[in-house]
C-alpha positions as YAML, in Angstrom:
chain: A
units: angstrom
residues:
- id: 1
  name: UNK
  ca: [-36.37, -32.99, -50.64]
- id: 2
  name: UNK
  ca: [-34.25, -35.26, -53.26]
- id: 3
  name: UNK
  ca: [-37.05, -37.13, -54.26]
- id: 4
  name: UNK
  ca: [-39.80, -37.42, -56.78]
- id: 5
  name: UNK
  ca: [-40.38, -33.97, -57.99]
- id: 6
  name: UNK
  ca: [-37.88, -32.14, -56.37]
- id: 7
  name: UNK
  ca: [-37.07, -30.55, -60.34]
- id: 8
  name: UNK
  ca: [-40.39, -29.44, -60.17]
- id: 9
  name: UNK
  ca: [-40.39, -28.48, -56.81]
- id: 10
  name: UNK
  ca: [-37.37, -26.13, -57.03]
- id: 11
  name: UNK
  ca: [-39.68, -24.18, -59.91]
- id: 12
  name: UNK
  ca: [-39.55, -25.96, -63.27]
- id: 13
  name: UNK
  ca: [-43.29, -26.36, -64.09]
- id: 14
  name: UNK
  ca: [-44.70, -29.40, -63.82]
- id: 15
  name: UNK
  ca: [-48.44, -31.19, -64.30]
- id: 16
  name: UNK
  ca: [-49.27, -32.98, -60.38]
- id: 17
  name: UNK
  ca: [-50.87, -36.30, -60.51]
- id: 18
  name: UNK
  ca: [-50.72, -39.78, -62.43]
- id: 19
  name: UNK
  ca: [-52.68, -40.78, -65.61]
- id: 20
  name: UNK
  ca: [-54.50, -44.27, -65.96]
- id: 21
  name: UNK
  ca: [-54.83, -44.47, -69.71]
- id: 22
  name: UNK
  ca: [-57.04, -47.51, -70.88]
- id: 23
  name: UNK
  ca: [-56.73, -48.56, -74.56]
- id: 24
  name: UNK
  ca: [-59.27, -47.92, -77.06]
- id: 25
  name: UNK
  ca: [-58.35, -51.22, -79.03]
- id: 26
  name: UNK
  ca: [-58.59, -54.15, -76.15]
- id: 27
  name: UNK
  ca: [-60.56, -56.88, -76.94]
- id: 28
  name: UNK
  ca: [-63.98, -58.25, -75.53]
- id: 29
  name: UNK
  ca: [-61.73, -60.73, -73.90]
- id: 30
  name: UNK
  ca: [-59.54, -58.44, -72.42]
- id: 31
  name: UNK
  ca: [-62.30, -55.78, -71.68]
- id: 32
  name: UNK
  ca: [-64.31, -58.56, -69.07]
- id: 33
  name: UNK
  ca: [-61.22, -60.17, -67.26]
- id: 34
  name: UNK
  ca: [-61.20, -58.86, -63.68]
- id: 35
  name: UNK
  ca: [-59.23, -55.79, -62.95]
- id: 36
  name: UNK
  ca: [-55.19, -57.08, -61.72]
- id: 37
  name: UNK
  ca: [-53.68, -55.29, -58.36]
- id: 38
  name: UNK
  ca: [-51.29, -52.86, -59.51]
- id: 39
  name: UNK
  ca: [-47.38, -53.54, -58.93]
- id: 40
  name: UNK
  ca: [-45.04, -52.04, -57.65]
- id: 41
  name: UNK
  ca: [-43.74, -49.80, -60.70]
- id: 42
  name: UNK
  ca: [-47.33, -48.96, -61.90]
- id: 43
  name: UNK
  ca: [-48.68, -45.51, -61.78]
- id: 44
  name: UNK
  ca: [-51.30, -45.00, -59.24]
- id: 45
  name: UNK
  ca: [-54.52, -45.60, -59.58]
- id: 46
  name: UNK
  ca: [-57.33, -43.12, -59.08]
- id: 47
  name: UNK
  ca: [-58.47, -45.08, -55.75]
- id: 48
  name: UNK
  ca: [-54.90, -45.04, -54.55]
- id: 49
  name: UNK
  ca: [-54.87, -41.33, -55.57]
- id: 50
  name: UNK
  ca: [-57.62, -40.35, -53.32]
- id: 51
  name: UNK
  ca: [-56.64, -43.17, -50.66]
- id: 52
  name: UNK
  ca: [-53.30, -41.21, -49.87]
- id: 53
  name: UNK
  ca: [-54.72, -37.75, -50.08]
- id: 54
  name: UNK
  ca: [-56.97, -38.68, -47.25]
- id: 55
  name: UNK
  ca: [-54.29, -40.45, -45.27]
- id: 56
  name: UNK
  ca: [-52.09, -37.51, -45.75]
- id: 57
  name: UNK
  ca: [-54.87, -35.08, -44.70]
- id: 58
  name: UNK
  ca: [-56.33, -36.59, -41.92]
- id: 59
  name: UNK
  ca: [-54.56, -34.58, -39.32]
- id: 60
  name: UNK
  ca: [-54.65, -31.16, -41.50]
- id: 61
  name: UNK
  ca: [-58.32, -31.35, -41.99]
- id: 62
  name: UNK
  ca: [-59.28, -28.29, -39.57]
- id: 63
  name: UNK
  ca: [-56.38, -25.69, -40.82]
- id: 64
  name: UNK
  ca: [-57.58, -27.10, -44.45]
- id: 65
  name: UNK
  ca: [-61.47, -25.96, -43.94]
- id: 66
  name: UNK
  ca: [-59.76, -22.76, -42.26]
- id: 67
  name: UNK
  ca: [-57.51, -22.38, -45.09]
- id: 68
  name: UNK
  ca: [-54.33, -22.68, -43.41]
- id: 69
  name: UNK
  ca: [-53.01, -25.28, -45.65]
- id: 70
  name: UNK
  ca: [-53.50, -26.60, -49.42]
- id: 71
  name: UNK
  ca: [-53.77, -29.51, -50.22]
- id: 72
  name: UNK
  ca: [-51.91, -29.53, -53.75]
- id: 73
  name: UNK
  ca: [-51.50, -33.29, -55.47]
- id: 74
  name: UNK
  ca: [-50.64, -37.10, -54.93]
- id: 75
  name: UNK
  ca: [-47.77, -38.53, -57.18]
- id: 76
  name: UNK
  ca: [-45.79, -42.03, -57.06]
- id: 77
  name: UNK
  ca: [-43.04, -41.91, -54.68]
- id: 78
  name: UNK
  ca: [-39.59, -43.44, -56.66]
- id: 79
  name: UNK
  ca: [-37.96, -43.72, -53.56]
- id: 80
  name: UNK
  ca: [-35.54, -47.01, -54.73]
- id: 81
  name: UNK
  ca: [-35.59, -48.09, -51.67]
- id: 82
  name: UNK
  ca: [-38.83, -48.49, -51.29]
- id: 83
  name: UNK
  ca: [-39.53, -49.81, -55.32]
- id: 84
  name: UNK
  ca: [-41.31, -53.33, -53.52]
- id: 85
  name: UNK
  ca: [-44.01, -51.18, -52.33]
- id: 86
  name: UNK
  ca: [-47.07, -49.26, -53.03]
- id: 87
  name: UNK
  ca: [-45.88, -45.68, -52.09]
- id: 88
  name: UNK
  ca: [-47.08, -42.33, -52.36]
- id: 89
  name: UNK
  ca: [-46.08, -38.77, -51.99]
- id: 90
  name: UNK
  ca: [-48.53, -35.81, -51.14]
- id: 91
  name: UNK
  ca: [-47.96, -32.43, -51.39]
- id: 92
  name: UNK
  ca: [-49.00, -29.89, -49.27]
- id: 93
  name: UNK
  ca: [-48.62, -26.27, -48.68]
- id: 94
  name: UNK
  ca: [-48.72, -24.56, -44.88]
- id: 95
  name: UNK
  ca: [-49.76, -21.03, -45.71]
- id: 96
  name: UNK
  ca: [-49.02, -19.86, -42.15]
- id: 97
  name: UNK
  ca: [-45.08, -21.11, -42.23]
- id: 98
  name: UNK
  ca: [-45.12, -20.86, -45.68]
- id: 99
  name: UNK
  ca: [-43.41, -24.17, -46.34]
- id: 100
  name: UNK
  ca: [-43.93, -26.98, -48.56]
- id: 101
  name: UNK
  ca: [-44.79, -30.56, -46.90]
- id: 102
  name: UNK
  ca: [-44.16, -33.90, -48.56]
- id: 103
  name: UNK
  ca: [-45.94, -36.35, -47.33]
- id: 104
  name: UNK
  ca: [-45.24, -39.88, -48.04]
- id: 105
  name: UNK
  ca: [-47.92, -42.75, -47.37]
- id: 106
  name: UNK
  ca: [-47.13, -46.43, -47.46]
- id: 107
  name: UNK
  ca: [-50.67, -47.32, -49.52]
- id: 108
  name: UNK
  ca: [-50.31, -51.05, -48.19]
- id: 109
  name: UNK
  ca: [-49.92, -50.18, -44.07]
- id: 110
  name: UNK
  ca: [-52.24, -47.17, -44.81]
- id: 111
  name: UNK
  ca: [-50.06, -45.09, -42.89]
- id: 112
  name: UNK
  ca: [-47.75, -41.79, -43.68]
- id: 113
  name: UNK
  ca: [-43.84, -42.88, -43.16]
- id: 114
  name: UNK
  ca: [-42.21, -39.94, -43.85]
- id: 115
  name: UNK
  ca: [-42.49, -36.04, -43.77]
- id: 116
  name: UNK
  ca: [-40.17, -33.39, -45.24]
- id: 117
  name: UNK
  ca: [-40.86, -29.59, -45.36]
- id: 118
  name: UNK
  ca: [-39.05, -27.03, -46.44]
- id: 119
  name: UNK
  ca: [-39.35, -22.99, -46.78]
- id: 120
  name: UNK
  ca: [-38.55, -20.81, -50.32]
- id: 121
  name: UNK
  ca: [-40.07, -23.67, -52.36]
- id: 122
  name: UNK
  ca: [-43.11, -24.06, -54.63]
- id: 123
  name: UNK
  ca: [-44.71, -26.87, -56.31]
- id: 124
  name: UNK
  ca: [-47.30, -26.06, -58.95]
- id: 125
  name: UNK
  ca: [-50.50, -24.39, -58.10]
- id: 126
  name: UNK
  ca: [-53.72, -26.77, -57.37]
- id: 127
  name: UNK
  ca: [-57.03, -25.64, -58.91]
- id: 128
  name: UNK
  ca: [-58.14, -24.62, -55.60]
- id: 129
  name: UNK
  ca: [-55.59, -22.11, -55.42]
- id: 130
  name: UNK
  ca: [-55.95, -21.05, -59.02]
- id: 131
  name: UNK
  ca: [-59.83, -20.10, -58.20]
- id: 132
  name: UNK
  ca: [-58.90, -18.06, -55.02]
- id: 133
  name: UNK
  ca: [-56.42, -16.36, -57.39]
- id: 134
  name: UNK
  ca: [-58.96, -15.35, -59.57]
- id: 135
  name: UNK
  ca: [-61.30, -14.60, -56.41]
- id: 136
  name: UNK
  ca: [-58.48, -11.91, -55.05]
- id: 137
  name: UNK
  ca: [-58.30, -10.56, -58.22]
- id: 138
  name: UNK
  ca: [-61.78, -9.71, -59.31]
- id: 139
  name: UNK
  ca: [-62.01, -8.50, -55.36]
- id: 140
  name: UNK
  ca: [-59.89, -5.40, -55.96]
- id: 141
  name: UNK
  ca: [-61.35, -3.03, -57.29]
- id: 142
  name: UNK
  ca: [-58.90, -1.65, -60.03]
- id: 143
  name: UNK
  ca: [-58.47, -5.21, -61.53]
- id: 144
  name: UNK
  ca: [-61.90, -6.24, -60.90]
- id: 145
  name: UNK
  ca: [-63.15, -3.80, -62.57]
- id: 146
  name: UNK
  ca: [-60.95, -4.31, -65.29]
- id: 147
  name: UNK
  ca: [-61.64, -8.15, -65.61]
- id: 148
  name: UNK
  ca: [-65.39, -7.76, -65.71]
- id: 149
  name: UNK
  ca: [-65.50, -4.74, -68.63]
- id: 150
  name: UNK
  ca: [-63.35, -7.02, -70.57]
- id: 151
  name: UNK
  ca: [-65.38, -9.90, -69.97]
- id: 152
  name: UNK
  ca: [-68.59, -7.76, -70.50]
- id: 153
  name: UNK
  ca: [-67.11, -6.85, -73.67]
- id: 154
  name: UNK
  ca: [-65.98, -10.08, -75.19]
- id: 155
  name: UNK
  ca: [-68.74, -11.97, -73.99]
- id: 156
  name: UNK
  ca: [-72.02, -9.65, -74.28]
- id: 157
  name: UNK
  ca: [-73.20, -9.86, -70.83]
- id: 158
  name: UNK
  ca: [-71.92, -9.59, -66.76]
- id: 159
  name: UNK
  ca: [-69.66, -11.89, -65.50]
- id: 160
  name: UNK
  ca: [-71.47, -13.91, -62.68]
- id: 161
  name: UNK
  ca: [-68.76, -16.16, -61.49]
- id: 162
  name: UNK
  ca: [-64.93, -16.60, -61.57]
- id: 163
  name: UNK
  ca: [-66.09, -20.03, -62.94]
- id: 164
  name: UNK
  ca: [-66.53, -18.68, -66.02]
- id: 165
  name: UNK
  ca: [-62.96, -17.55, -66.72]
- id: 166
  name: UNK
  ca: [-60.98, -19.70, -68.82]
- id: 167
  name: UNK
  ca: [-57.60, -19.68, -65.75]
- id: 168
  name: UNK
  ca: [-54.28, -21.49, -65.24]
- id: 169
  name: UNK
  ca: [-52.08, -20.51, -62.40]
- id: 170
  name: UNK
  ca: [-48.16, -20.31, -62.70]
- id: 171
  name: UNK
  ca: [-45.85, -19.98, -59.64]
- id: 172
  name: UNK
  ca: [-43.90, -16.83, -59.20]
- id: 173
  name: UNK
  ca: [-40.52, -16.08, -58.63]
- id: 174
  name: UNK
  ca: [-39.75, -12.51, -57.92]
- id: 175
  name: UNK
  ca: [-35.84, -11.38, -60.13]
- id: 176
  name: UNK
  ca: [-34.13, -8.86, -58.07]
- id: 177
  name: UNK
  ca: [-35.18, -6.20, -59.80]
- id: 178
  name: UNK
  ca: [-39.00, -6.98, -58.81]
- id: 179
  name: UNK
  ca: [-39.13, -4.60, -56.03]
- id: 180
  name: UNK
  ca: [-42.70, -4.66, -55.00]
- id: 181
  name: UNK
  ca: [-42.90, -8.82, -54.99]
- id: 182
  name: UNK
  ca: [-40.28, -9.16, -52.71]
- id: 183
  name: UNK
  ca: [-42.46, -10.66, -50.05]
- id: 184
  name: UNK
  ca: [-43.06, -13.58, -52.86]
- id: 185
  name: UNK
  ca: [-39.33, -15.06, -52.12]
- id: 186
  name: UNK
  ca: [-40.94, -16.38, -49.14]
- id: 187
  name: UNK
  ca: [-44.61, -16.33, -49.87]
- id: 188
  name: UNK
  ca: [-46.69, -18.42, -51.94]
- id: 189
  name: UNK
  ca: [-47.19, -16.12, -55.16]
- id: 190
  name: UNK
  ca: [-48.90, -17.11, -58.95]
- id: 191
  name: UNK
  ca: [-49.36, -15.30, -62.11]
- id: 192
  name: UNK
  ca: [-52.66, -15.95, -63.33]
- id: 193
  name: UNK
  ca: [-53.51, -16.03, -66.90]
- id: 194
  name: UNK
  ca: [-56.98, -15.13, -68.30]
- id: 195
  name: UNK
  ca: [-58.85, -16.46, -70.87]
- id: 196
  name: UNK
  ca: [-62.08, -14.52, -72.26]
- id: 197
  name: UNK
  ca: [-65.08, -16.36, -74.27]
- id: 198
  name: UNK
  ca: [-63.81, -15.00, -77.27]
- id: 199
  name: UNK
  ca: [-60.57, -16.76, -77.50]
- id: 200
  name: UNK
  ca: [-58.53, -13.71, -75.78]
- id: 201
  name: UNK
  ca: [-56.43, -13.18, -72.87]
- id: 202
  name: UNK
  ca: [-56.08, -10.47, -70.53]
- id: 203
  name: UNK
  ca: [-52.55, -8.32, -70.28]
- id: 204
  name: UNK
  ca: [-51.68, -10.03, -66.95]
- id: 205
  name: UNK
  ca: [-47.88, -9.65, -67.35]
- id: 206
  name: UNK
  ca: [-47.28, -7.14, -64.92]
- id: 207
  name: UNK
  ca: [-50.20, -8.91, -62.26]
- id: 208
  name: UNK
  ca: [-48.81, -11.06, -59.42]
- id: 209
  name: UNK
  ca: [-51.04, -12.25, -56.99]
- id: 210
  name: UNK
  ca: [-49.77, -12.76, -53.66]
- id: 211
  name: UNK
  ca: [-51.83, -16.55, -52.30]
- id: 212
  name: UNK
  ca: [-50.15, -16.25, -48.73]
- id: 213
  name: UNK
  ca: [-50.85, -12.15, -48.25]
- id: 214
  name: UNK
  ca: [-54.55, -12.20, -50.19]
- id: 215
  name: UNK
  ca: [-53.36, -9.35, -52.25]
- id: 216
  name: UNK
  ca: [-52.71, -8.38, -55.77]
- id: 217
  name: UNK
  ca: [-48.98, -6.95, -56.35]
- id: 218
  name: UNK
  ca: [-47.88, -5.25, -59.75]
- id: 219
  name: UNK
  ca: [-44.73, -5.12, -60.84]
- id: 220
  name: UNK
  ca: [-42.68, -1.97, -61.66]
- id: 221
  name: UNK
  ca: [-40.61, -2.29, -64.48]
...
């Protein structure tokens, strides 16, 4: 895994995906000429985006629907060895090994040239995940409860969906000392912060929740 975003992989936080920024200032001229195929060095396009993820998914699709594996993002694969061609890598998490897979699909032969995987490392959470966080935790029935009075009282009526919490996911990585998240050395765990209507977030500093168990752990300190 010494490619692309093995820093990120190994736990430093980082946002999946490429941007395709178009300027506000082009000209008419500019605006009308027909769109160029991207080279080598570009970022990836949305179309190439979506392209790999399917070419990287297409033998994962039944554990996917069952839930088996995540599909997490697409980036640009560096690989300098590879810099003449349109590459990309896809990440994807196997909850029943609990490894990360790295996918990488040549975008020109349509086809996926490489694989890695590897156990005891994360990549950042995809929204998927971050909603079936926030689905475990409004399940149990301490936090639940505890989520919707809050919500009840900063909004001014029930909460009807976990759509309507303001969420972002963060991976965890138990210390020694966190005794009852042991399990998340191995397992794919997230702290999930909260944001209510009015502009507040919940006390979710002591909240793990563990993605590859489908339970909430809290931490004893």
């Amino acid at each position: 895994m010494g490619r692309g975003r093995t820093a990120a992989i190994a736990g430093a936080a980082a946002l999946a995906g490429s941007l395709f920024l178009l300027g506000g200032g082009e000209s008419p001229q500019a605006a009308g000429a027909p769109a160029r195929s991207p080279l080598p060095g570009d970022p990836l396009t949305g179309e190439e985006i979506t392209r790999a993820e399917q070419i990287a998914s297409a033998t994962l699709r039944a554990h996917m629907t069952s839930g088996r594996v995540e599909f997490l993002y697409v980036e640009r694969d560096d690989d300098k060895a590879a810099a003449d061609r349109r590459r990309a890598d896809a990440y994807i998490y196997d909850y029943g090994a609990n490894r990360l897979i790295v996918r990488t699909v040549d975008l020109g032969s349509g086809r996926v040239v490489a694989e890695r995987a590897g156990k005891g490392v994360q990549a950042p959470p995809s929204r998927g995940e971050e909603a079936r966080a926030a689905e475990l935790l409004l399940a149990d029935r301490r936090h639940g409860r505890a989520v919707r009075a809050a919500y009840a009282g900063a909004a001014g009526r029930a909460l009807r969906s976990p759509a309507e919490l303001g969420l972002r996911a963060l991976i965890f990585s138990p210390r020694p000392k966190d005794r009852t998240a042991r399990e998340c050395a191995s397992h794919r765990c997230v702290r999930l912060l909260v944001r209510l209507p009015d502009g507040t977030w919940l006390n979710t500093t002591r909240t793990v929740v563990d993605l590859s168990a489908k339970k909430i752990l809290t931490l004893e300190w």
